[in-house]
BATIFI-613463 format. One record per atom (N, C-alpha, C, O, CB): residue in one letter; x, y, z. Coordinates in steps of 0.2 Angstrom, whole numbers, plus 5000, padded with zeros to 4 digits. Atoms other than C-alpha are relative to their C-alpha. Last residue first. Glycine has a CB too. Layout:
<pts>
aXYZ ...
</pts>
This chain:
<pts>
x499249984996 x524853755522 x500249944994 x500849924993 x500249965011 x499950074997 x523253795509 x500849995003 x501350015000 x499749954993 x499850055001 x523053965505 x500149945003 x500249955009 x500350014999 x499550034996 x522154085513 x500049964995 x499549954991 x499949975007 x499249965003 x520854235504 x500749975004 x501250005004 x500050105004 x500149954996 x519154175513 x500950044998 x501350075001 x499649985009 x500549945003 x518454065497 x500450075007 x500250135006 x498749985003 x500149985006 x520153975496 x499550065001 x499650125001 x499749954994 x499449965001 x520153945516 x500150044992 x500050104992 x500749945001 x500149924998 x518453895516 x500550044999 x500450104996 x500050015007 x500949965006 x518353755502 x499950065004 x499650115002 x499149945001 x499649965005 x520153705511 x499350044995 x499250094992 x500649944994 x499649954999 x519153675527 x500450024995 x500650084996 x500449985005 x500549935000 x517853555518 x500450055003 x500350105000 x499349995006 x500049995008 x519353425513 x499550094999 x499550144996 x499649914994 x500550045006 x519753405530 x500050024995 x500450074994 x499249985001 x499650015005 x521253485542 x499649954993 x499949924988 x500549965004 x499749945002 x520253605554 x500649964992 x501050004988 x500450055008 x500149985010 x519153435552 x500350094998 x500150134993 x498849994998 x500050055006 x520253335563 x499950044995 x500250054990 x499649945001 x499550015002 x520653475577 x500149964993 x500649974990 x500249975004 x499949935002 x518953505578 x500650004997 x500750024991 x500050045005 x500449985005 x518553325583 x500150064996 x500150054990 x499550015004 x499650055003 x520153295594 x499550014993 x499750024988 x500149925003 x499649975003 x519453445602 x500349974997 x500750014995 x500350035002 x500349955001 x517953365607 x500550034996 x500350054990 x499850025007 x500050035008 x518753195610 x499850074997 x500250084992 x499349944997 x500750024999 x519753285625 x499749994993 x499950014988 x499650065003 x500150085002 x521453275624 x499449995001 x499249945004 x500549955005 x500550054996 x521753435625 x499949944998 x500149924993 x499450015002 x499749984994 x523153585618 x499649935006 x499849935012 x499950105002 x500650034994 x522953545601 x500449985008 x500949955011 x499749904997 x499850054996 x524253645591 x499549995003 x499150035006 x500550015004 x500450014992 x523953735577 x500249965002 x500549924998 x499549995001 x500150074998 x525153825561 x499449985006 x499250025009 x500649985002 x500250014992 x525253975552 x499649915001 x499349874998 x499350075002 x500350074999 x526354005537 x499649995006 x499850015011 x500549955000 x500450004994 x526454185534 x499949914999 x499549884995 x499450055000 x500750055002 x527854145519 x499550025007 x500050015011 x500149905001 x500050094997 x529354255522 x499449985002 x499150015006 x500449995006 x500150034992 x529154425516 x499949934998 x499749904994 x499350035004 x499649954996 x529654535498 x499849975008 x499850025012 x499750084997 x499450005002 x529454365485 x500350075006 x500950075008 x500150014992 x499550034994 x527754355491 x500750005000 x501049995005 x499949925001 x499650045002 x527154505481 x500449955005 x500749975010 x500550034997 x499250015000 x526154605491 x500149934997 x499949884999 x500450005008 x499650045000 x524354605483 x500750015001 x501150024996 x499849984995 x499550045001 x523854785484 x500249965001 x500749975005 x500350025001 x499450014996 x522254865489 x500449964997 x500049914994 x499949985007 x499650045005 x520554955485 x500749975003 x500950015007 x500050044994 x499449955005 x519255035493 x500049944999 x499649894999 x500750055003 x499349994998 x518154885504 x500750034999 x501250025001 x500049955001 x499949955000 x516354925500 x500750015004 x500950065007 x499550045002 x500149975008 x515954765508 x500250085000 x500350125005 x499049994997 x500349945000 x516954675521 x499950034994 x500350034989 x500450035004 x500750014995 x517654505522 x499550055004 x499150045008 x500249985004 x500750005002 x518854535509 x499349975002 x498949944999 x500149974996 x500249985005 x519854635516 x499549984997 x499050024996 x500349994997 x500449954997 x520054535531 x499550054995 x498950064995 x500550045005 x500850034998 x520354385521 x499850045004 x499350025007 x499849935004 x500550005005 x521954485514 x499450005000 x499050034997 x500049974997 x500350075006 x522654525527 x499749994994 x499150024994 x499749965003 x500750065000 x523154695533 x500249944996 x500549934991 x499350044997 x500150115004 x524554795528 x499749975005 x500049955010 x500949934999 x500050054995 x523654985533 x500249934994 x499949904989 x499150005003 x499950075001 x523455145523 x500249955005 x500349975011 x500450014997 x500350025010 x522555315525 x500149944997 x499749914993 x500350054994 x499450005006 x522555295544 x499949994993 x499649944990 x500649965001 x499749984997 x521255355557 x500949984996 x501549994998 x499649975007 x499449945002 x520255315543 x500350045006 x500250105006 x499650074996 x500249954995 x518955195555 x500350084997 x500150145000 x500449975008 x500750025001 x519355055542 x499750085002 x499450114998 x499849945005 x500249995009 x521155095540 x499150024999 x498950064996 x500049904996 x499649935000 x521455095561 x499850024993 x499550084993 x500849995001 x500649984996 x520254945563 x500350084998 x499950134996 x499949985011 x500850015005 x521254835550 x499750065003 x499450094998 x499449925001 x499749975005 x523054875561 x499250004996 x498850064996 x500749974997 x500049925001 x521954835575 x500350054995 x500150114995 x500250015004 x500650005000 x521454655569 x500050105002 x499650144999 x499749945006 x500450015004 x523154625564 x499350054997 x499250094993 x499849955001 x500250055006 x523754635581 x499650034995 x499250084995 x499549945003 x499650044996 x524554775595 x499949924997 x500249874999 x499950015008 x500450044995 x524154895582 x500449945004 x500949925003 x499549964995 x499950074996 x525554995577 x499449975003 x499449985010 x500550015005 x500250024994 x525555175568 x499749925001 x499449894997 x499450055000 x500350065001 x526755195554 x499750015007 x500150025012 x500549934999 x500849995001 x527055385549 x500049935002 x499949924996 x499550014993 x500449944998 x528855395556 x499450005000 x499050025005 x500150054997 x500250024993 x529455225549 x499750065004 x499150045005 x500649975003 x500750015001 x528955295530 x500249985009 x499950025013 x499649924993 x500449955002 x530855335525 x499450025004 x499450085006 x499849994995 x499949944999 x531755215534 x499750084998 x499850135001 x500450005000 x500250014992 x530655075531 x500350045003 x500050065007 x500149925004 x500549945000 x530655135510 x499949995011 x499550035014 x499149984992 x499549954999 x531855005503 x499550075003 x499450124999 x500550024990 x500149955004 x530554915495 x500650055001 x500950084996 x499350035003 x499850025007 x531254735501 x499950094997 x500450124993 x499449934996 x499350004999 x531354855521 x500249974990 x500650004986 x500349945007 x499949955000 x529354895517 x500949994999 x501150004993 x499850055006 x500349975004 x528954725516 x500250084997 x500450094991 x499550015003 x499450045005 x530154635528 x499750054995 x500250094993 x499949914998 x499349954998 x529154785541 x500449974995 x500950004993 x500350005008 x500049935000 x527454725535 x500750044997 x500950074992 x499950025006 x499950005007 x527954525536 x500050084998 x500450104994 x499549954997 x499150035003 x528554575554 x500150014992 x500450054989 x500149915000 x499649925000 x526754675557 x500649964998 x500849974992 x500050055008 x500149935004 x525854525549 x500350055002 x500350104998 x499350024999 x499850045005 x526754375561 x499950054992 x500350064988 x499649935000 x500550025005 x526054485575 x500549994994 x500950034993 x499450064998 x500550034997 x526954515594 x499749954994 x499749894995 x499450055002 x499950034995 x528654605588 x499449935004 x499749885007 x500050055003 x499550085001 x528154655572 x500249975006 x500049915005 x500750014996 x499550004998 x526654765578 x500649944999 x500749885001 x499950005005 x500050044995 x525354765565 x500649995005 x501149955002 x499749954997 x499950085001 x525354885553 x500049965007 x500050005012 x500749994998 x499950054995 x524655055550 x500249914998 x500049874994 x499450025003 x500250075004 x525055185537 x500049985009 x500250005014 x500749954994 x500250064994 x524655375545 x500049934995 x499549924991 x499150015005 x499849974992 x525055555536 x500249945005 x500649945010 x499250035003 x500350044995 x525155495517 x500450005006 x501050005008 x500149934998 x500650015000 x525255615504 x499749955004 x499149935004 x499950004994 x500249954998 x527155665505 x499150005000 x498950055003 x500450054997 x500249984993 x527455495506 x499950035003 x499750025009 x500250005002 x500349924999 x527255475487 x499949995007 x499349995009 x499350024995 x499349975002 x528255305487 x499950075001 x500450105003 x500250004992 x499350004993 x527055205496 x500450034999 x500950035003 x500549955004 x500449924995 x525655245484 x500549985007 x500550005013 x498749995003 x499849945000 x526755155470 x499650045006 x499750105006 x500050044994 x499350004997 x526554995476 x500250085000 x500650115004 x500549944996 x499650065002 x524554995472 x500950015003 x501050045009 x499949994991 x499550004995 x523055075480 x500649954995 x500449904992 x499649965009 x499850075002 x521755135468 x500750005004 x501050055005 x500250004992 x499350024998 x520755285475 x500449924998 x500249875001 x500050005009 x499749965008 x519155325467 x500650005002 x501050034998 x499750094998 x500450035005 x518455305488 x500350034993 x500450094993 x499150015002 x500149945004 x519755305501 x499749974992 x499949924988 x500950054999 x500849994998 x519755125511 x499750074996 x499150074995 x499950015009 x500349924997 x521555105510 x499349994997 x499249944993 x500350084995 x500649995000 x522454925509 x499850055001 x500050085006 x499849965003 x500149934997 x524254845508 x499450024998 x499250014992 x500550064999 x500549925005 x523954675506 x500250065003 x500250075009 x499050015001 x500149905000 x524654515514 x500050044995 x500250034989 x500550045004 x500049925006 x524154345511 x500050055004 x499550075008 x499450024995 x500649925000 x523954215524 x500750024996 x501350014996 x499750055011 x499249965000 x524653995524 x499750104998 x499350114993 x500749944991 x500149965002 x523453885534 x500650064996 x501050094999 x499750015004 x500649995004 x523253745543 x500050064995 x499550054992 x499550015005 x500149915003 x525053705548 x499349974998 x499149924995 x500750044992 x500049995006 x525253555561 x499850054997 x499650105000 x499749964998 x499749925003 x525653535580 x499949984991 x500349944989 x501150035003 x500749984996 x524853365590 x500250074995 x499850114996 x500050015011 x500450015005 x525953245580 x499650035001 x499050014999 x499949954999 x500050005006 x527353345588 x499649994996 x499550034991 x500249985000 x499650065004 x526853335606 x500050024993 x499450054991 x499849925001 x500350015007 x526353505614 x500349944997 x500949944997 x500150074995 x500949984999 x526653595631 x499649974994 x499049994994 x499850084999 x500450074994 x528353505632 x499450025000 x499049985003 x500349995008 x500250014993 x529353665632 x499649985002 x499349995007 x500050035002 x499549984998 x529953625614 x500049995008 x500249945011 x500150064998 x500050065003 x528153585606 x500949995006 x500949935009 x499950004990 x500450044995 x527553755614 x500149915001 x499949885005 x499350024999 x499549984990 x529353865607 x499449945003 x499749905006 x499750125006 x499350034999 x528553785589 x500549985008 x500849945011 x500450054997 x500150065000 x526853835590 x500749945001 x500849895004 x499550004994 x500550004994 x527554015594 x499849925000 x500149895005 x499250064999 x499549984996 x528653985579 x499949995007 x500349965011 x500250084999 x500050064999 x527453935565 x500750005007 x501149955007 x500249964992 x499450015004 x526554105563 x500349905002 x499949855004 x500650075002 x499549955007 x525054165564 x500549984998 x500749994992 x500150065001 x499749975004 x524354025577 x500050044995 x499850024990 x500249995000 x500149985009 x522653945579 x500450055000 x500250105000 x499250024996 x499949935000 x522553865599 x500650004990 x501149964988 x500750035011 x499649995003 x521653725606 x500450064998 x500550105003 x499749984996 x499950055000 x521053675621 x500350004990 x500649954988 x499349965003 x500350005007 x521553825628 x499849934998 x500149895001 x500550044994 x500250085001 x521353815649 x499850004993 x499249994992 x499449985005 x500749995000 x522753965651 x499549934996 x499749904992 x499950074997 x500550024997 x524253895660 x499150014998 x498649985000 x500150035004 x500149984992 x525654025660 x499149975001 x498650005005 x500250125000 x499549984996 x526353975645 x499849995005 x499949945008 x500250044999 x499750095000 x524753955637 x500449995004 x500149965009 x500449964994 x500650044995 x524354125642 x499949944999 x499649905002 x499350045000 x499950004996 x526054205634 x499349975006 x499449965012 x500250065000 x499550074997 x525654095619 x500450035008 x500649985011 x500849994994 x500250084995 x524054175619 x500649964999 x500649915002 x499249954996 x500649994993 x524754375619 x499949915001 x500049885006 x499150074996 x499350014995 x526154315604 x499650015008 x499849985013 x500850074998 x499650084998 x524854235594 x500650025005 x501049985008 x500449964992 x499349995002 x523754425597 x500449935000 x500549915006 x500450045005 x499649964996 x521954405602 x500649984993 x500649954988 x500149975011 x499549985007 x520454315598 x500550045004 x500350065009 x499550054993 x500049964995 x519454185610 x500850054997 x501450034997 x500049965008 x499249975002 x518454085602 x500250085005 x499950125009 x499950024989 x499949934996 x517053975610 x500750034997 x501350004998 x500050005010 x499149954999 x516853835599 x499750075004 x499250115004 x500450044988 x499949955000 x515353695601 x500450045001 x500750045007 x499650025001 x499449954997 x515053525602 x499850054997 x499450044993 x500849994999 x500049984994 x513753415595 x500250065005 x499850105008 x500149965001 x499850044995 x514353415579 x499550035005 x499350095004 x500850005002 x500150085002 x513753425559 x500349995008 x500549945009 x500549964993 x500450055003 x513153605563 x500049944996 x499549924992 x499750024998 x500250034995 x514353655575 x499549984995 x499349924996 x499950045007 x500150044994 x515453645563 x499849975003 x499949915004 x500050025002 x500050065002 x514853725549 x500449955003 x500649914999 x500050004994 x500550025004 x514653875558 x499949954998 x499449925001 x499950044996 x500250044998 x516253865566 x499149995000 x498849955004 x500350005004 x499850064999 x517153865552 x499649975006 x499449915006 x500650005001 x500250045007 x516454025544 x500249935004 x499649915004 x500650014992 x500849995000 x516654105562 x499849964995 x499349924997 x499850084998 x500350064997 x518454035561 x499350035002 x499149995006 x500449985007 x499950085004 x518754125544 x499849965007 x499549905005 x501049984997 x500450005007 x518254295552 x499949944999 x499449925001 x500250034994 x500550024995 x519754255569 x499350014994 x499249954992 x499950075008 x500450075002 x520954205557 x499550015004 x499149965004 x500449935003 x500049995008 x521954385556 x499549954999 x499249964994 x500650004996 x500449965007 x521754375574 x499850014994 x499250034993 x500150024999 x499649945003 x522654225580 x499450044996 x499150024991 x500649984996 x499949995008 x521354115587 x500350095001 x500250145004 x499149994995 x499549935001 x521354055604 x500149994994 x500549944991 x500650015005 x499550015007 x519953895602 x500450085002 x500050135002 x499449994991 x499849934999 x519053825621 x500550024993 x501049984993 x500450025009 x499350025001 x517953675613 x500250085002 x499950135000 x500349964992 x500049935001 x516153685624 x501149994999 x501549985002 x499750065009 x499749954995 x515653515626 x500250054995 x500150054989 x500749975004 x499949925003 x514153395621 x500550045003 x500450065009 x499250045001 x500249934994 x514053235629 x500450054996 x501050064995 x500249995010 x499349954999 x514253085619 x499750055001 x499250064999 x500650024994 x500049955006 x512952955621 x500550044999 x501050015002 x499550055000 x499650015003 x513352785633 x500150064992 x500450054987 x499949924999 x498950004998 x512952845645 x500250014997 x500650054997 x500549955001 x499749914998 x511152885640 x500549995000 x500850034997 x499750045006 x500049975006 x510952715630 x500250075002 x500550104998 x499349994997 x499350025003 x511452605647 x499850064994 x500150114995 x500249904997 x499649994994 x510052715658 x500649984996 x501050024995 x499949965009 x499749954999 x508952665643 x500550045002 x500750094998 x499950005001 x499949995005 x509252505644 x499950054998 x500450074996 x499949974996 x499650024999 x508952485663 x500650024991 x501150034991 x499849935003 x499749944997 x507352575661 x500849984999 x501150024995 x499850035008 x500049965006 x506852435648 x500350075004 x500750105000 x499150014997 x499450025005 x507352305661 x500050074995 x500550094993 x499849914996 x499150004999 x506652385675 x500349984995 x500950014994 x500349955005 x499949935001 x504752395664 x500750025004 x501050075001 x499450045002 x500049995005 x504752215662 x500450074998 x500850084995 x499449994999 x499250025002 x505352165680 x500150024992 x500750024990 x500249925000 x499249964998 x504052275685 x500549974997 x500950004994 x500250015007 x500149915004 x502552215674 x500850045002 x501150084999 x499150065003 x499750005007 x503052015679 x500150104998 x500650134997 x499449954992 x500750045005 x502652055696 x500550004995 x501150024994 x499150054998 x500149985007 x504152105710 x499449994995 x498949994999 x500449984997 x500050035006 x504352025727 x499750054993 x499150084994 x499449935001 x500649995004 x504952145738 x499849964994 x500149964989 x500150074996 x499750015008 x506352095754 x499250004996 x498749984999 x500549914998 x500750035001 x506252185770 x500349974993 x500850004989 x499350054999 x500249965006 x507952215778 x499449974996 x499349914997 x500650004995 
</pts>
């Protein structure tokens, strides 16, 4: 094997590469956090991750759907690294079957529902569910899948009015479609969320449900990785700057 004597100038400039080569290692490398957001939240994590990614490296890919749709693809494996429930139930079943440890599941958020119409010079309040004969199409979110179609259906049942009215309810399979259905006037009313509401201009007008007629939307998250990345996110979906969104985008604090 040949051997190279060196000069001072190389051993100079190896050492400086050498410190380099340790400075790059040792940086944090940028990743792509994977977030399944329940509908109703998907808006509010746009806000979040705007100011986000601009105090991190990292970056959110969201991926919106139904909390009962991504707990069937957790379940069955899918690579979330986190995942932003509607309710606290789903995050519950995952802590159960071992997909989640405890200190890994906490509530971020607690959602308002509204009944809402989009008809302009129209004031929406409790009595426009009584006059049935003037409303063709409410929509709600399927109770079965969405934590807002349940509360809906508690909704109507405190009214006394879910056998009356069940006939006109058309069913999104989330939130986000009951909203589309209102929006689009493919129905004159819709319980929707609130921060949907108010995250659109020229939004008609709509009804604060009383919490006293449904059970708290509480919603909760679980961190599904152990990557810092998502430990990152995970942290400041619980900081002092996350309640400064929640207030402005129509949520309560869990």
């Amino acid at each position: 094997m040949k051997s190279y004597a060196y000069t001072g100038h190389f051993g100079f400039f190896g050492a400086i590469g050498l410190l380099l080569c340790g400075a790059m290692s040792g940086a944090v490398r940028a990743d792509t956090i994977n977030v399944a957001v329940a509908s109703n939240f998907a808006t509010t994590m746009e806000r979040v991750k705007q100011d986000f990614e601009a105090h991190s490296v990292h970056s959110i890919s969201l991926i919106r759907g139904s909390s009962g749709r991504h707990f069937a693809q957790i379940t069955n494996g899918a690579p979330f690294d986190l995942f932003l429930s509607a309710d606290v139930e789903r995050p519950r079943q995952l802590e159960l079957a071992g997909l989640v440890s405890r200190e890994n599941r906490v509530g971020y958020a607690v959602g308002q529902l509204v009944l809402w119409g989009r008809g302009r010079g129209s004031r929406v309040t409790a009595q426009s569910l009584q006059d049935s004969s003037r409303i063709n199409r409410i929509a709600i979110a399927n109770p079965r899948l969405a934590p807002y179609g349940l509360a809906a259906l508690e909704t109507l049942r405190s009214l006394g009015l879910w056998t009356e009215l069940e006939t006109k309810l058309v069913r999104g399979e989330n939130v986000n479609q009951a909203f589309q259905f209102v929006y689009t006037g493919n129905a004159e009313l819709g319980f929707v969320a609130l921060s949907q509401v108010l995250a659109v201009p020229d939004s008609g007008s709509f009804w604060r449900v009383p919490a006293a007629y449904y059970q708290p939307i509480r919603q909760e998250m679980v961190l599904l990785s152990d990557s810092a990345a998502a430990r990152e996110l995970f942290d400041y979906l619980q900081s002092e700057s996350m309640l400064s969104i929640l207030q402005s985008m129509g949520y309560l604090k869990p």
